[in-house]
N, C-alpha and C positions, 0 to 999 in steps of 0.2 A: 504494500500500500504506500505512496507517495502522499509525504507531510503534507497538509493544507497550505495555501500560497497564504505567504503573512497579509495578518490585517492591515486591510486598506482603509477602512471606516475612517472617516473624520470621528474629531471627538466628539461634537456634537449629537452623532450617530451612537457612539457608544453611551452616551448617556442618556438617550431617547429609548434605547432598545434594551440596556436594562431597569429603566424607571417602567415602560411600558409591560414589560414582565412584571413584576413587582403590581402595580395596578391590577392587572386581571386577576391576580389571586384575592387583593383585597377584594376587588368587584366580585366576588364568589364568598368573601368573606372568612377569606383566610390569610392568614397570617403567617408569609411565608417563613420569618425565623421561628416559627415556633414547628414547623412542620418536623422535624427529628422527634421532638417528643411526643407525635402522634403515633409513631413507627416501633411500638413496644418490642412487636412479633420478629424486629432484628436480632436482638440478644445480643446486641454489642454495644459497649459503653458509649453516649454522648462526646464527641468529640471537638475542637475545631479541626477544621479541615487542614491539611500536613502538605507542604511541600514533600519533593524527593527529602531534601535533607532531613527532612523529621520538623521543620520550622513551619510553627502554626501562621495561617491566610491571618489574615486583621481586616476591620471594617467592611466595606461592604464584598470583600470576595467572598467575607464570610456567610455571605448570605446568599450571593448566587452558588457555592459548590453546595451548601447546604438544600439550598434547591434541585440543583441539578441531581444531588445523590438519592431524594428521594424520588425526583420523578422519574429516575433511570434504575432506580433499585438497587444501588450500588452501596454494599456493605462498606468497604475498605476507604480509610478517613486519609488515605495516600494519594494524590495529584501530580504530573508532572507532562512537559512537553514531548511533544514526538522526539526531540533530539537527546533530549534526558532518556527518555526511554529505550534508547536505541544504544546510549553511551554506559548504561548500565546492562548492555546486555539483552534486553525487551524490544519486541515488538507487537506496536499496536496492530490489533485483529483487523483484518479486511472488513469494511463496512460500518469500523466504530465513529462514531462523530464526538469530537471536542466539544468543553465547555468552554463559555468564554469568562474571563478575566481580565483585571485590567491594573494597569501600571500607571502611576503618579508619581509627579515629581515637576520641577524646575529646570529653567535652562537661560543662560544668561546672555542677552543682547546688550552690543553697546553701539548708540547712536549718537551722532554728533548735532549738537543744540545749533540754535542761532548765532550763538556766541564763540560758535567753533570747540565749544567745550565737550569733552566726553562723555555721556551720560550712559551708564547700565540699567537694563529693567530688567527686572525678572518675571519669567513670564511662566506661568502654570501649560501644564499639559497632560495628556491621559490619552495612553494609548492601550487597547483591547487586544489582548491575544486568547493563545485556544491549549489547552489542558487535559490531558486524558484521564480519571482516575484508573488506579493500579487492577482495580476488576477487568478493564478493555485490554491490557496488558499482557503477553506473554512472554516467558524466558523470563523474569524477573527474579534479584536473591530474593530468598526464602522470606526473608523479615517484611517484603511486601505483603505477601498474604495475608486473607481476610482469615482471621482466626476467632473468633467467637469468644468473646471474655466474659467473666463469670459476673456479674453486677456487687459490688460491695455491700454488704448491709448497709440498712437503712441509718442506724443507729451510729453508723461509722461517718455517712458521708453527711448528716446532720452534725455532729462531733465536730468534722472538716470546717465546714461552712461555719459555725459560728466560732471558733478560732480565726477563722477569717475577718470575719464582722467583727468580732473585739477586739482584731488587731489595728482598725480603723480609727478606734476612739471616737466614734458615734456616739448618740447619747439616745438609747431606744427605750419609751414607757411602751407601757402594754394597759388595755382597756378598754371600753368601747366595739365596735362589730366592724371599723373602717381601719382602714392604713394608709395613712397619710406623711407626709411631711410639712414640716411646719418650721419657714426661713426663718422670722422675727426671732421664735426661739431655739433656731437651731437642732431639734429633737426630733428623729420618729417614731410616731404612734401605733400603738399596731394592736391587735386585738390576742388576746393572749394566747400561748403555741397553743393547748388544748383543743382551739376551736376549729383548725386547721385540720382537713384529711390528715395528713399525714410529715412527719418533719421536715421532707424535701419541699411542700408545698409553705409550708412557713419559711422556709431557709429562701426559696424564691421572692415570698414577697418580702423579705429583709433586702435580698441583692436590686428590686426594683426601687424600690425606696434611698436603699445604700445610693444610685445614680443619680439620685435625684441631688442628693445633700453633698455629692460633688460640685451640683452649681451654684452653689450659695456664695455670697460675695469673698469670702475671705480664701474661695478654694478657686473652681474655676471661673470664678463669674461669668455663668452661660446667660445673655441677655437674648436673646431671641427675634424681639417686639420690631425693631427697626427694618428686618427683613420679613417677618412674618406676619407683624400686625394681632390682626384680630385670631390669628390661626397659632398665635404664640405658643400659649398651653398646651393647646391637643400638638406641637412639632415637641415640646417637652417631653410630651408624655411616649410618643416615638422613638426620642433618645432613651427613655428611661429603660423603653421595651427592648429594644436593641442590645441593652448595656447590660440589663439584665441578662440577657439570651447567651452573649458571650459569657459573661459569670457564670451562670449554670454551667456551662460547656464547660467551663475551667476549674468548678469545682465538681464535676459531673455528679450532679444533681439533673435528676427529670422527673419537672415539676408537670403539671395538667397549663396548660393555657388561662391565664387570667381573664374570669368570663367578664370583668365589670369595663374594662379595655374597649369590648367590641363596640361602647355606644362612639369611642373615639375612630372608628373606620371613614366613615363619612368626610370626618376632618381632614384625616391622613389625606382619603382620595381628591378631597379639595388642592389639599396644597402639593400633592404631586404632582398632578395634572397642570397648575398651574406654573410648576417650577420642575423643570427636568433632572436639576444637580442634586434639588431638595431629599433624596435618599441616601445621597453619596455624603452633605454635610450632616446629616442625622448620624449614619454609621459613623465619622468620624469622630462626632463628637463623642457618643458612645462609647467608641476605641480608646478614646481618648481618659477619658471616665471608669474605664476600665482600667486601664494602666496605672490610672492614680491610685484605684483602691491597689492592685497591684504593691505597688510604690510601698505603701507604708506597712507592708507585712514584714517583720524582724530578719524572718530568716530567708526571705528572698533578696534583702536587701544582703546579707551576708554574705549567700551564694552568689552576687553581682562580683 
């Protein structure tokens, strides 16, 4: 099989076609980062998705290989190009088709002013390429394989996760039947573990909450309002959902879908619709939100 011809797409292309992916599920009323934890009957651990190296996707790749795994049925959380797979030894099966993905970054012009002075811009860009995961793959070492792992107890990956959450230094009351966050006084509220199915699904809405009280002014001051308007909160409450989705993933936790979210669908589809990149800075920021809580756990800062 001969590699696909590299992408040609403008960026604008790549941000249309996957906003436009993204919309149709919402318009169906799904939520495509949460689609892994609808997929129980795989019996293998919640993941992010893995380059060749073993180096977890971020932000929004995270969420097209997550799509693309479940709609193609692909166990193995391992990614990698035609050329990667061929320099490992693999070749991809006649007839399989790429997912696509996309690369970010900067690049520096320099033009000269009126005044004959130098001037540098930096200029953003985004270009789309194509990914096979390890299931379309043959000849690959062994450590590709989709092998079926055992799920940790319950009690364990609850255990995990609020070591996690204490190592934030949040400040979480419990009472009342909502969970919320609350800026002025910096606390969230949550309705006590008891009430909750089960530990993963309280350790969940700790990690949605947790993203929220990264945008509080003194952490990342996520201001929203200038580019969203009237659409501010419900594009908040997208990051949160997002930011949560990778936390689960990283503390694999698989929580149920938070049903009180879906009245915010409607939102989401407003402002995507209206804004093409509007998925790409929500993952971002997310990613971003992520890494902070990241950031301040003792002993990852140690293994830095």
């Amino acid at each position: 099989m001969k590699p696909e011809p590299r992408n040609q797409t403008t960026t604008a292309d790549v941000y249309s076609r996957i906003t436009e992916r993204i919309i149709a599920d919402l318009a169906q009323g799904v939520r495509p980062w949460l689609k892994p934890w609808s997929a129980q009957e795989s019996g293998h651990l919640i993941t992010r998705p893995l380059r060749y190296n073993g180096a977890p996707y971020k932000g929004v790749n995270v969420l097209l290989l997550w799509g693309a795994a479940t709609d193609k049925g692909f166990s193995s959380p391992f990614w990698m190009t035609y050329k990667q797979a061929q320099e490992l030894g693999g070749q991809v099966r006649k007839g399989e088709t790429g997912s696509l993905v996309v690369y970010a970054n900067r690049f520096t012009k320099t033009e000269t002013n009126e005044e004959g002075e130098d001037i540098e811009h930096e200029i953003p860009f985004l270009k789309g390429y194509t990914v096979f995961n390890t299931d379309q793959i043959d000849g690959l070492p062994e450590r590709f394989q989709s092998v079926p792992l055992p799920s940790p107890a319950p009690e364990l990956l609850h255990q995990a996760a609020e070591s996690f959450f204490a190592a934030t230094g949040a400040s979480f009351r419990h009472g009342g039947n909502r969970a919320f966050y609350v800026p002025a006084g910096d606390f969230i509220q949550l309705p006590p573990p008891q009430a909750f199915k089960d530990p993963e699904s309280y350790a969940a809405i700790k990690a949605h909450e947790l993203i929220h009280w990264t945008g509080h002014s003194s952490r990342m001051a996520r201001e929203f309002g200038k580019r969203f308007g009237d659409n501010a909160y419900a594009f908040e409450e997208l990051v949160a959902e997002l930011g949560a989705a990778f936390l689960c993933a990283d503390l694999q936790l698989t929580p149920e879908p938070r049903p009180d979210h879906a009245a915010y669908l409607a939102s989401w589809l407003k402002v995507l619709r209206q804004d093409k990149r509007a998925i790409f800075a929500a993952a971002a920021h997310a990613q971003r939100a992520a890494d902070y809580l990241h950031g301040l756990q003792a002993s990852e800062k140690v293994a830095a």
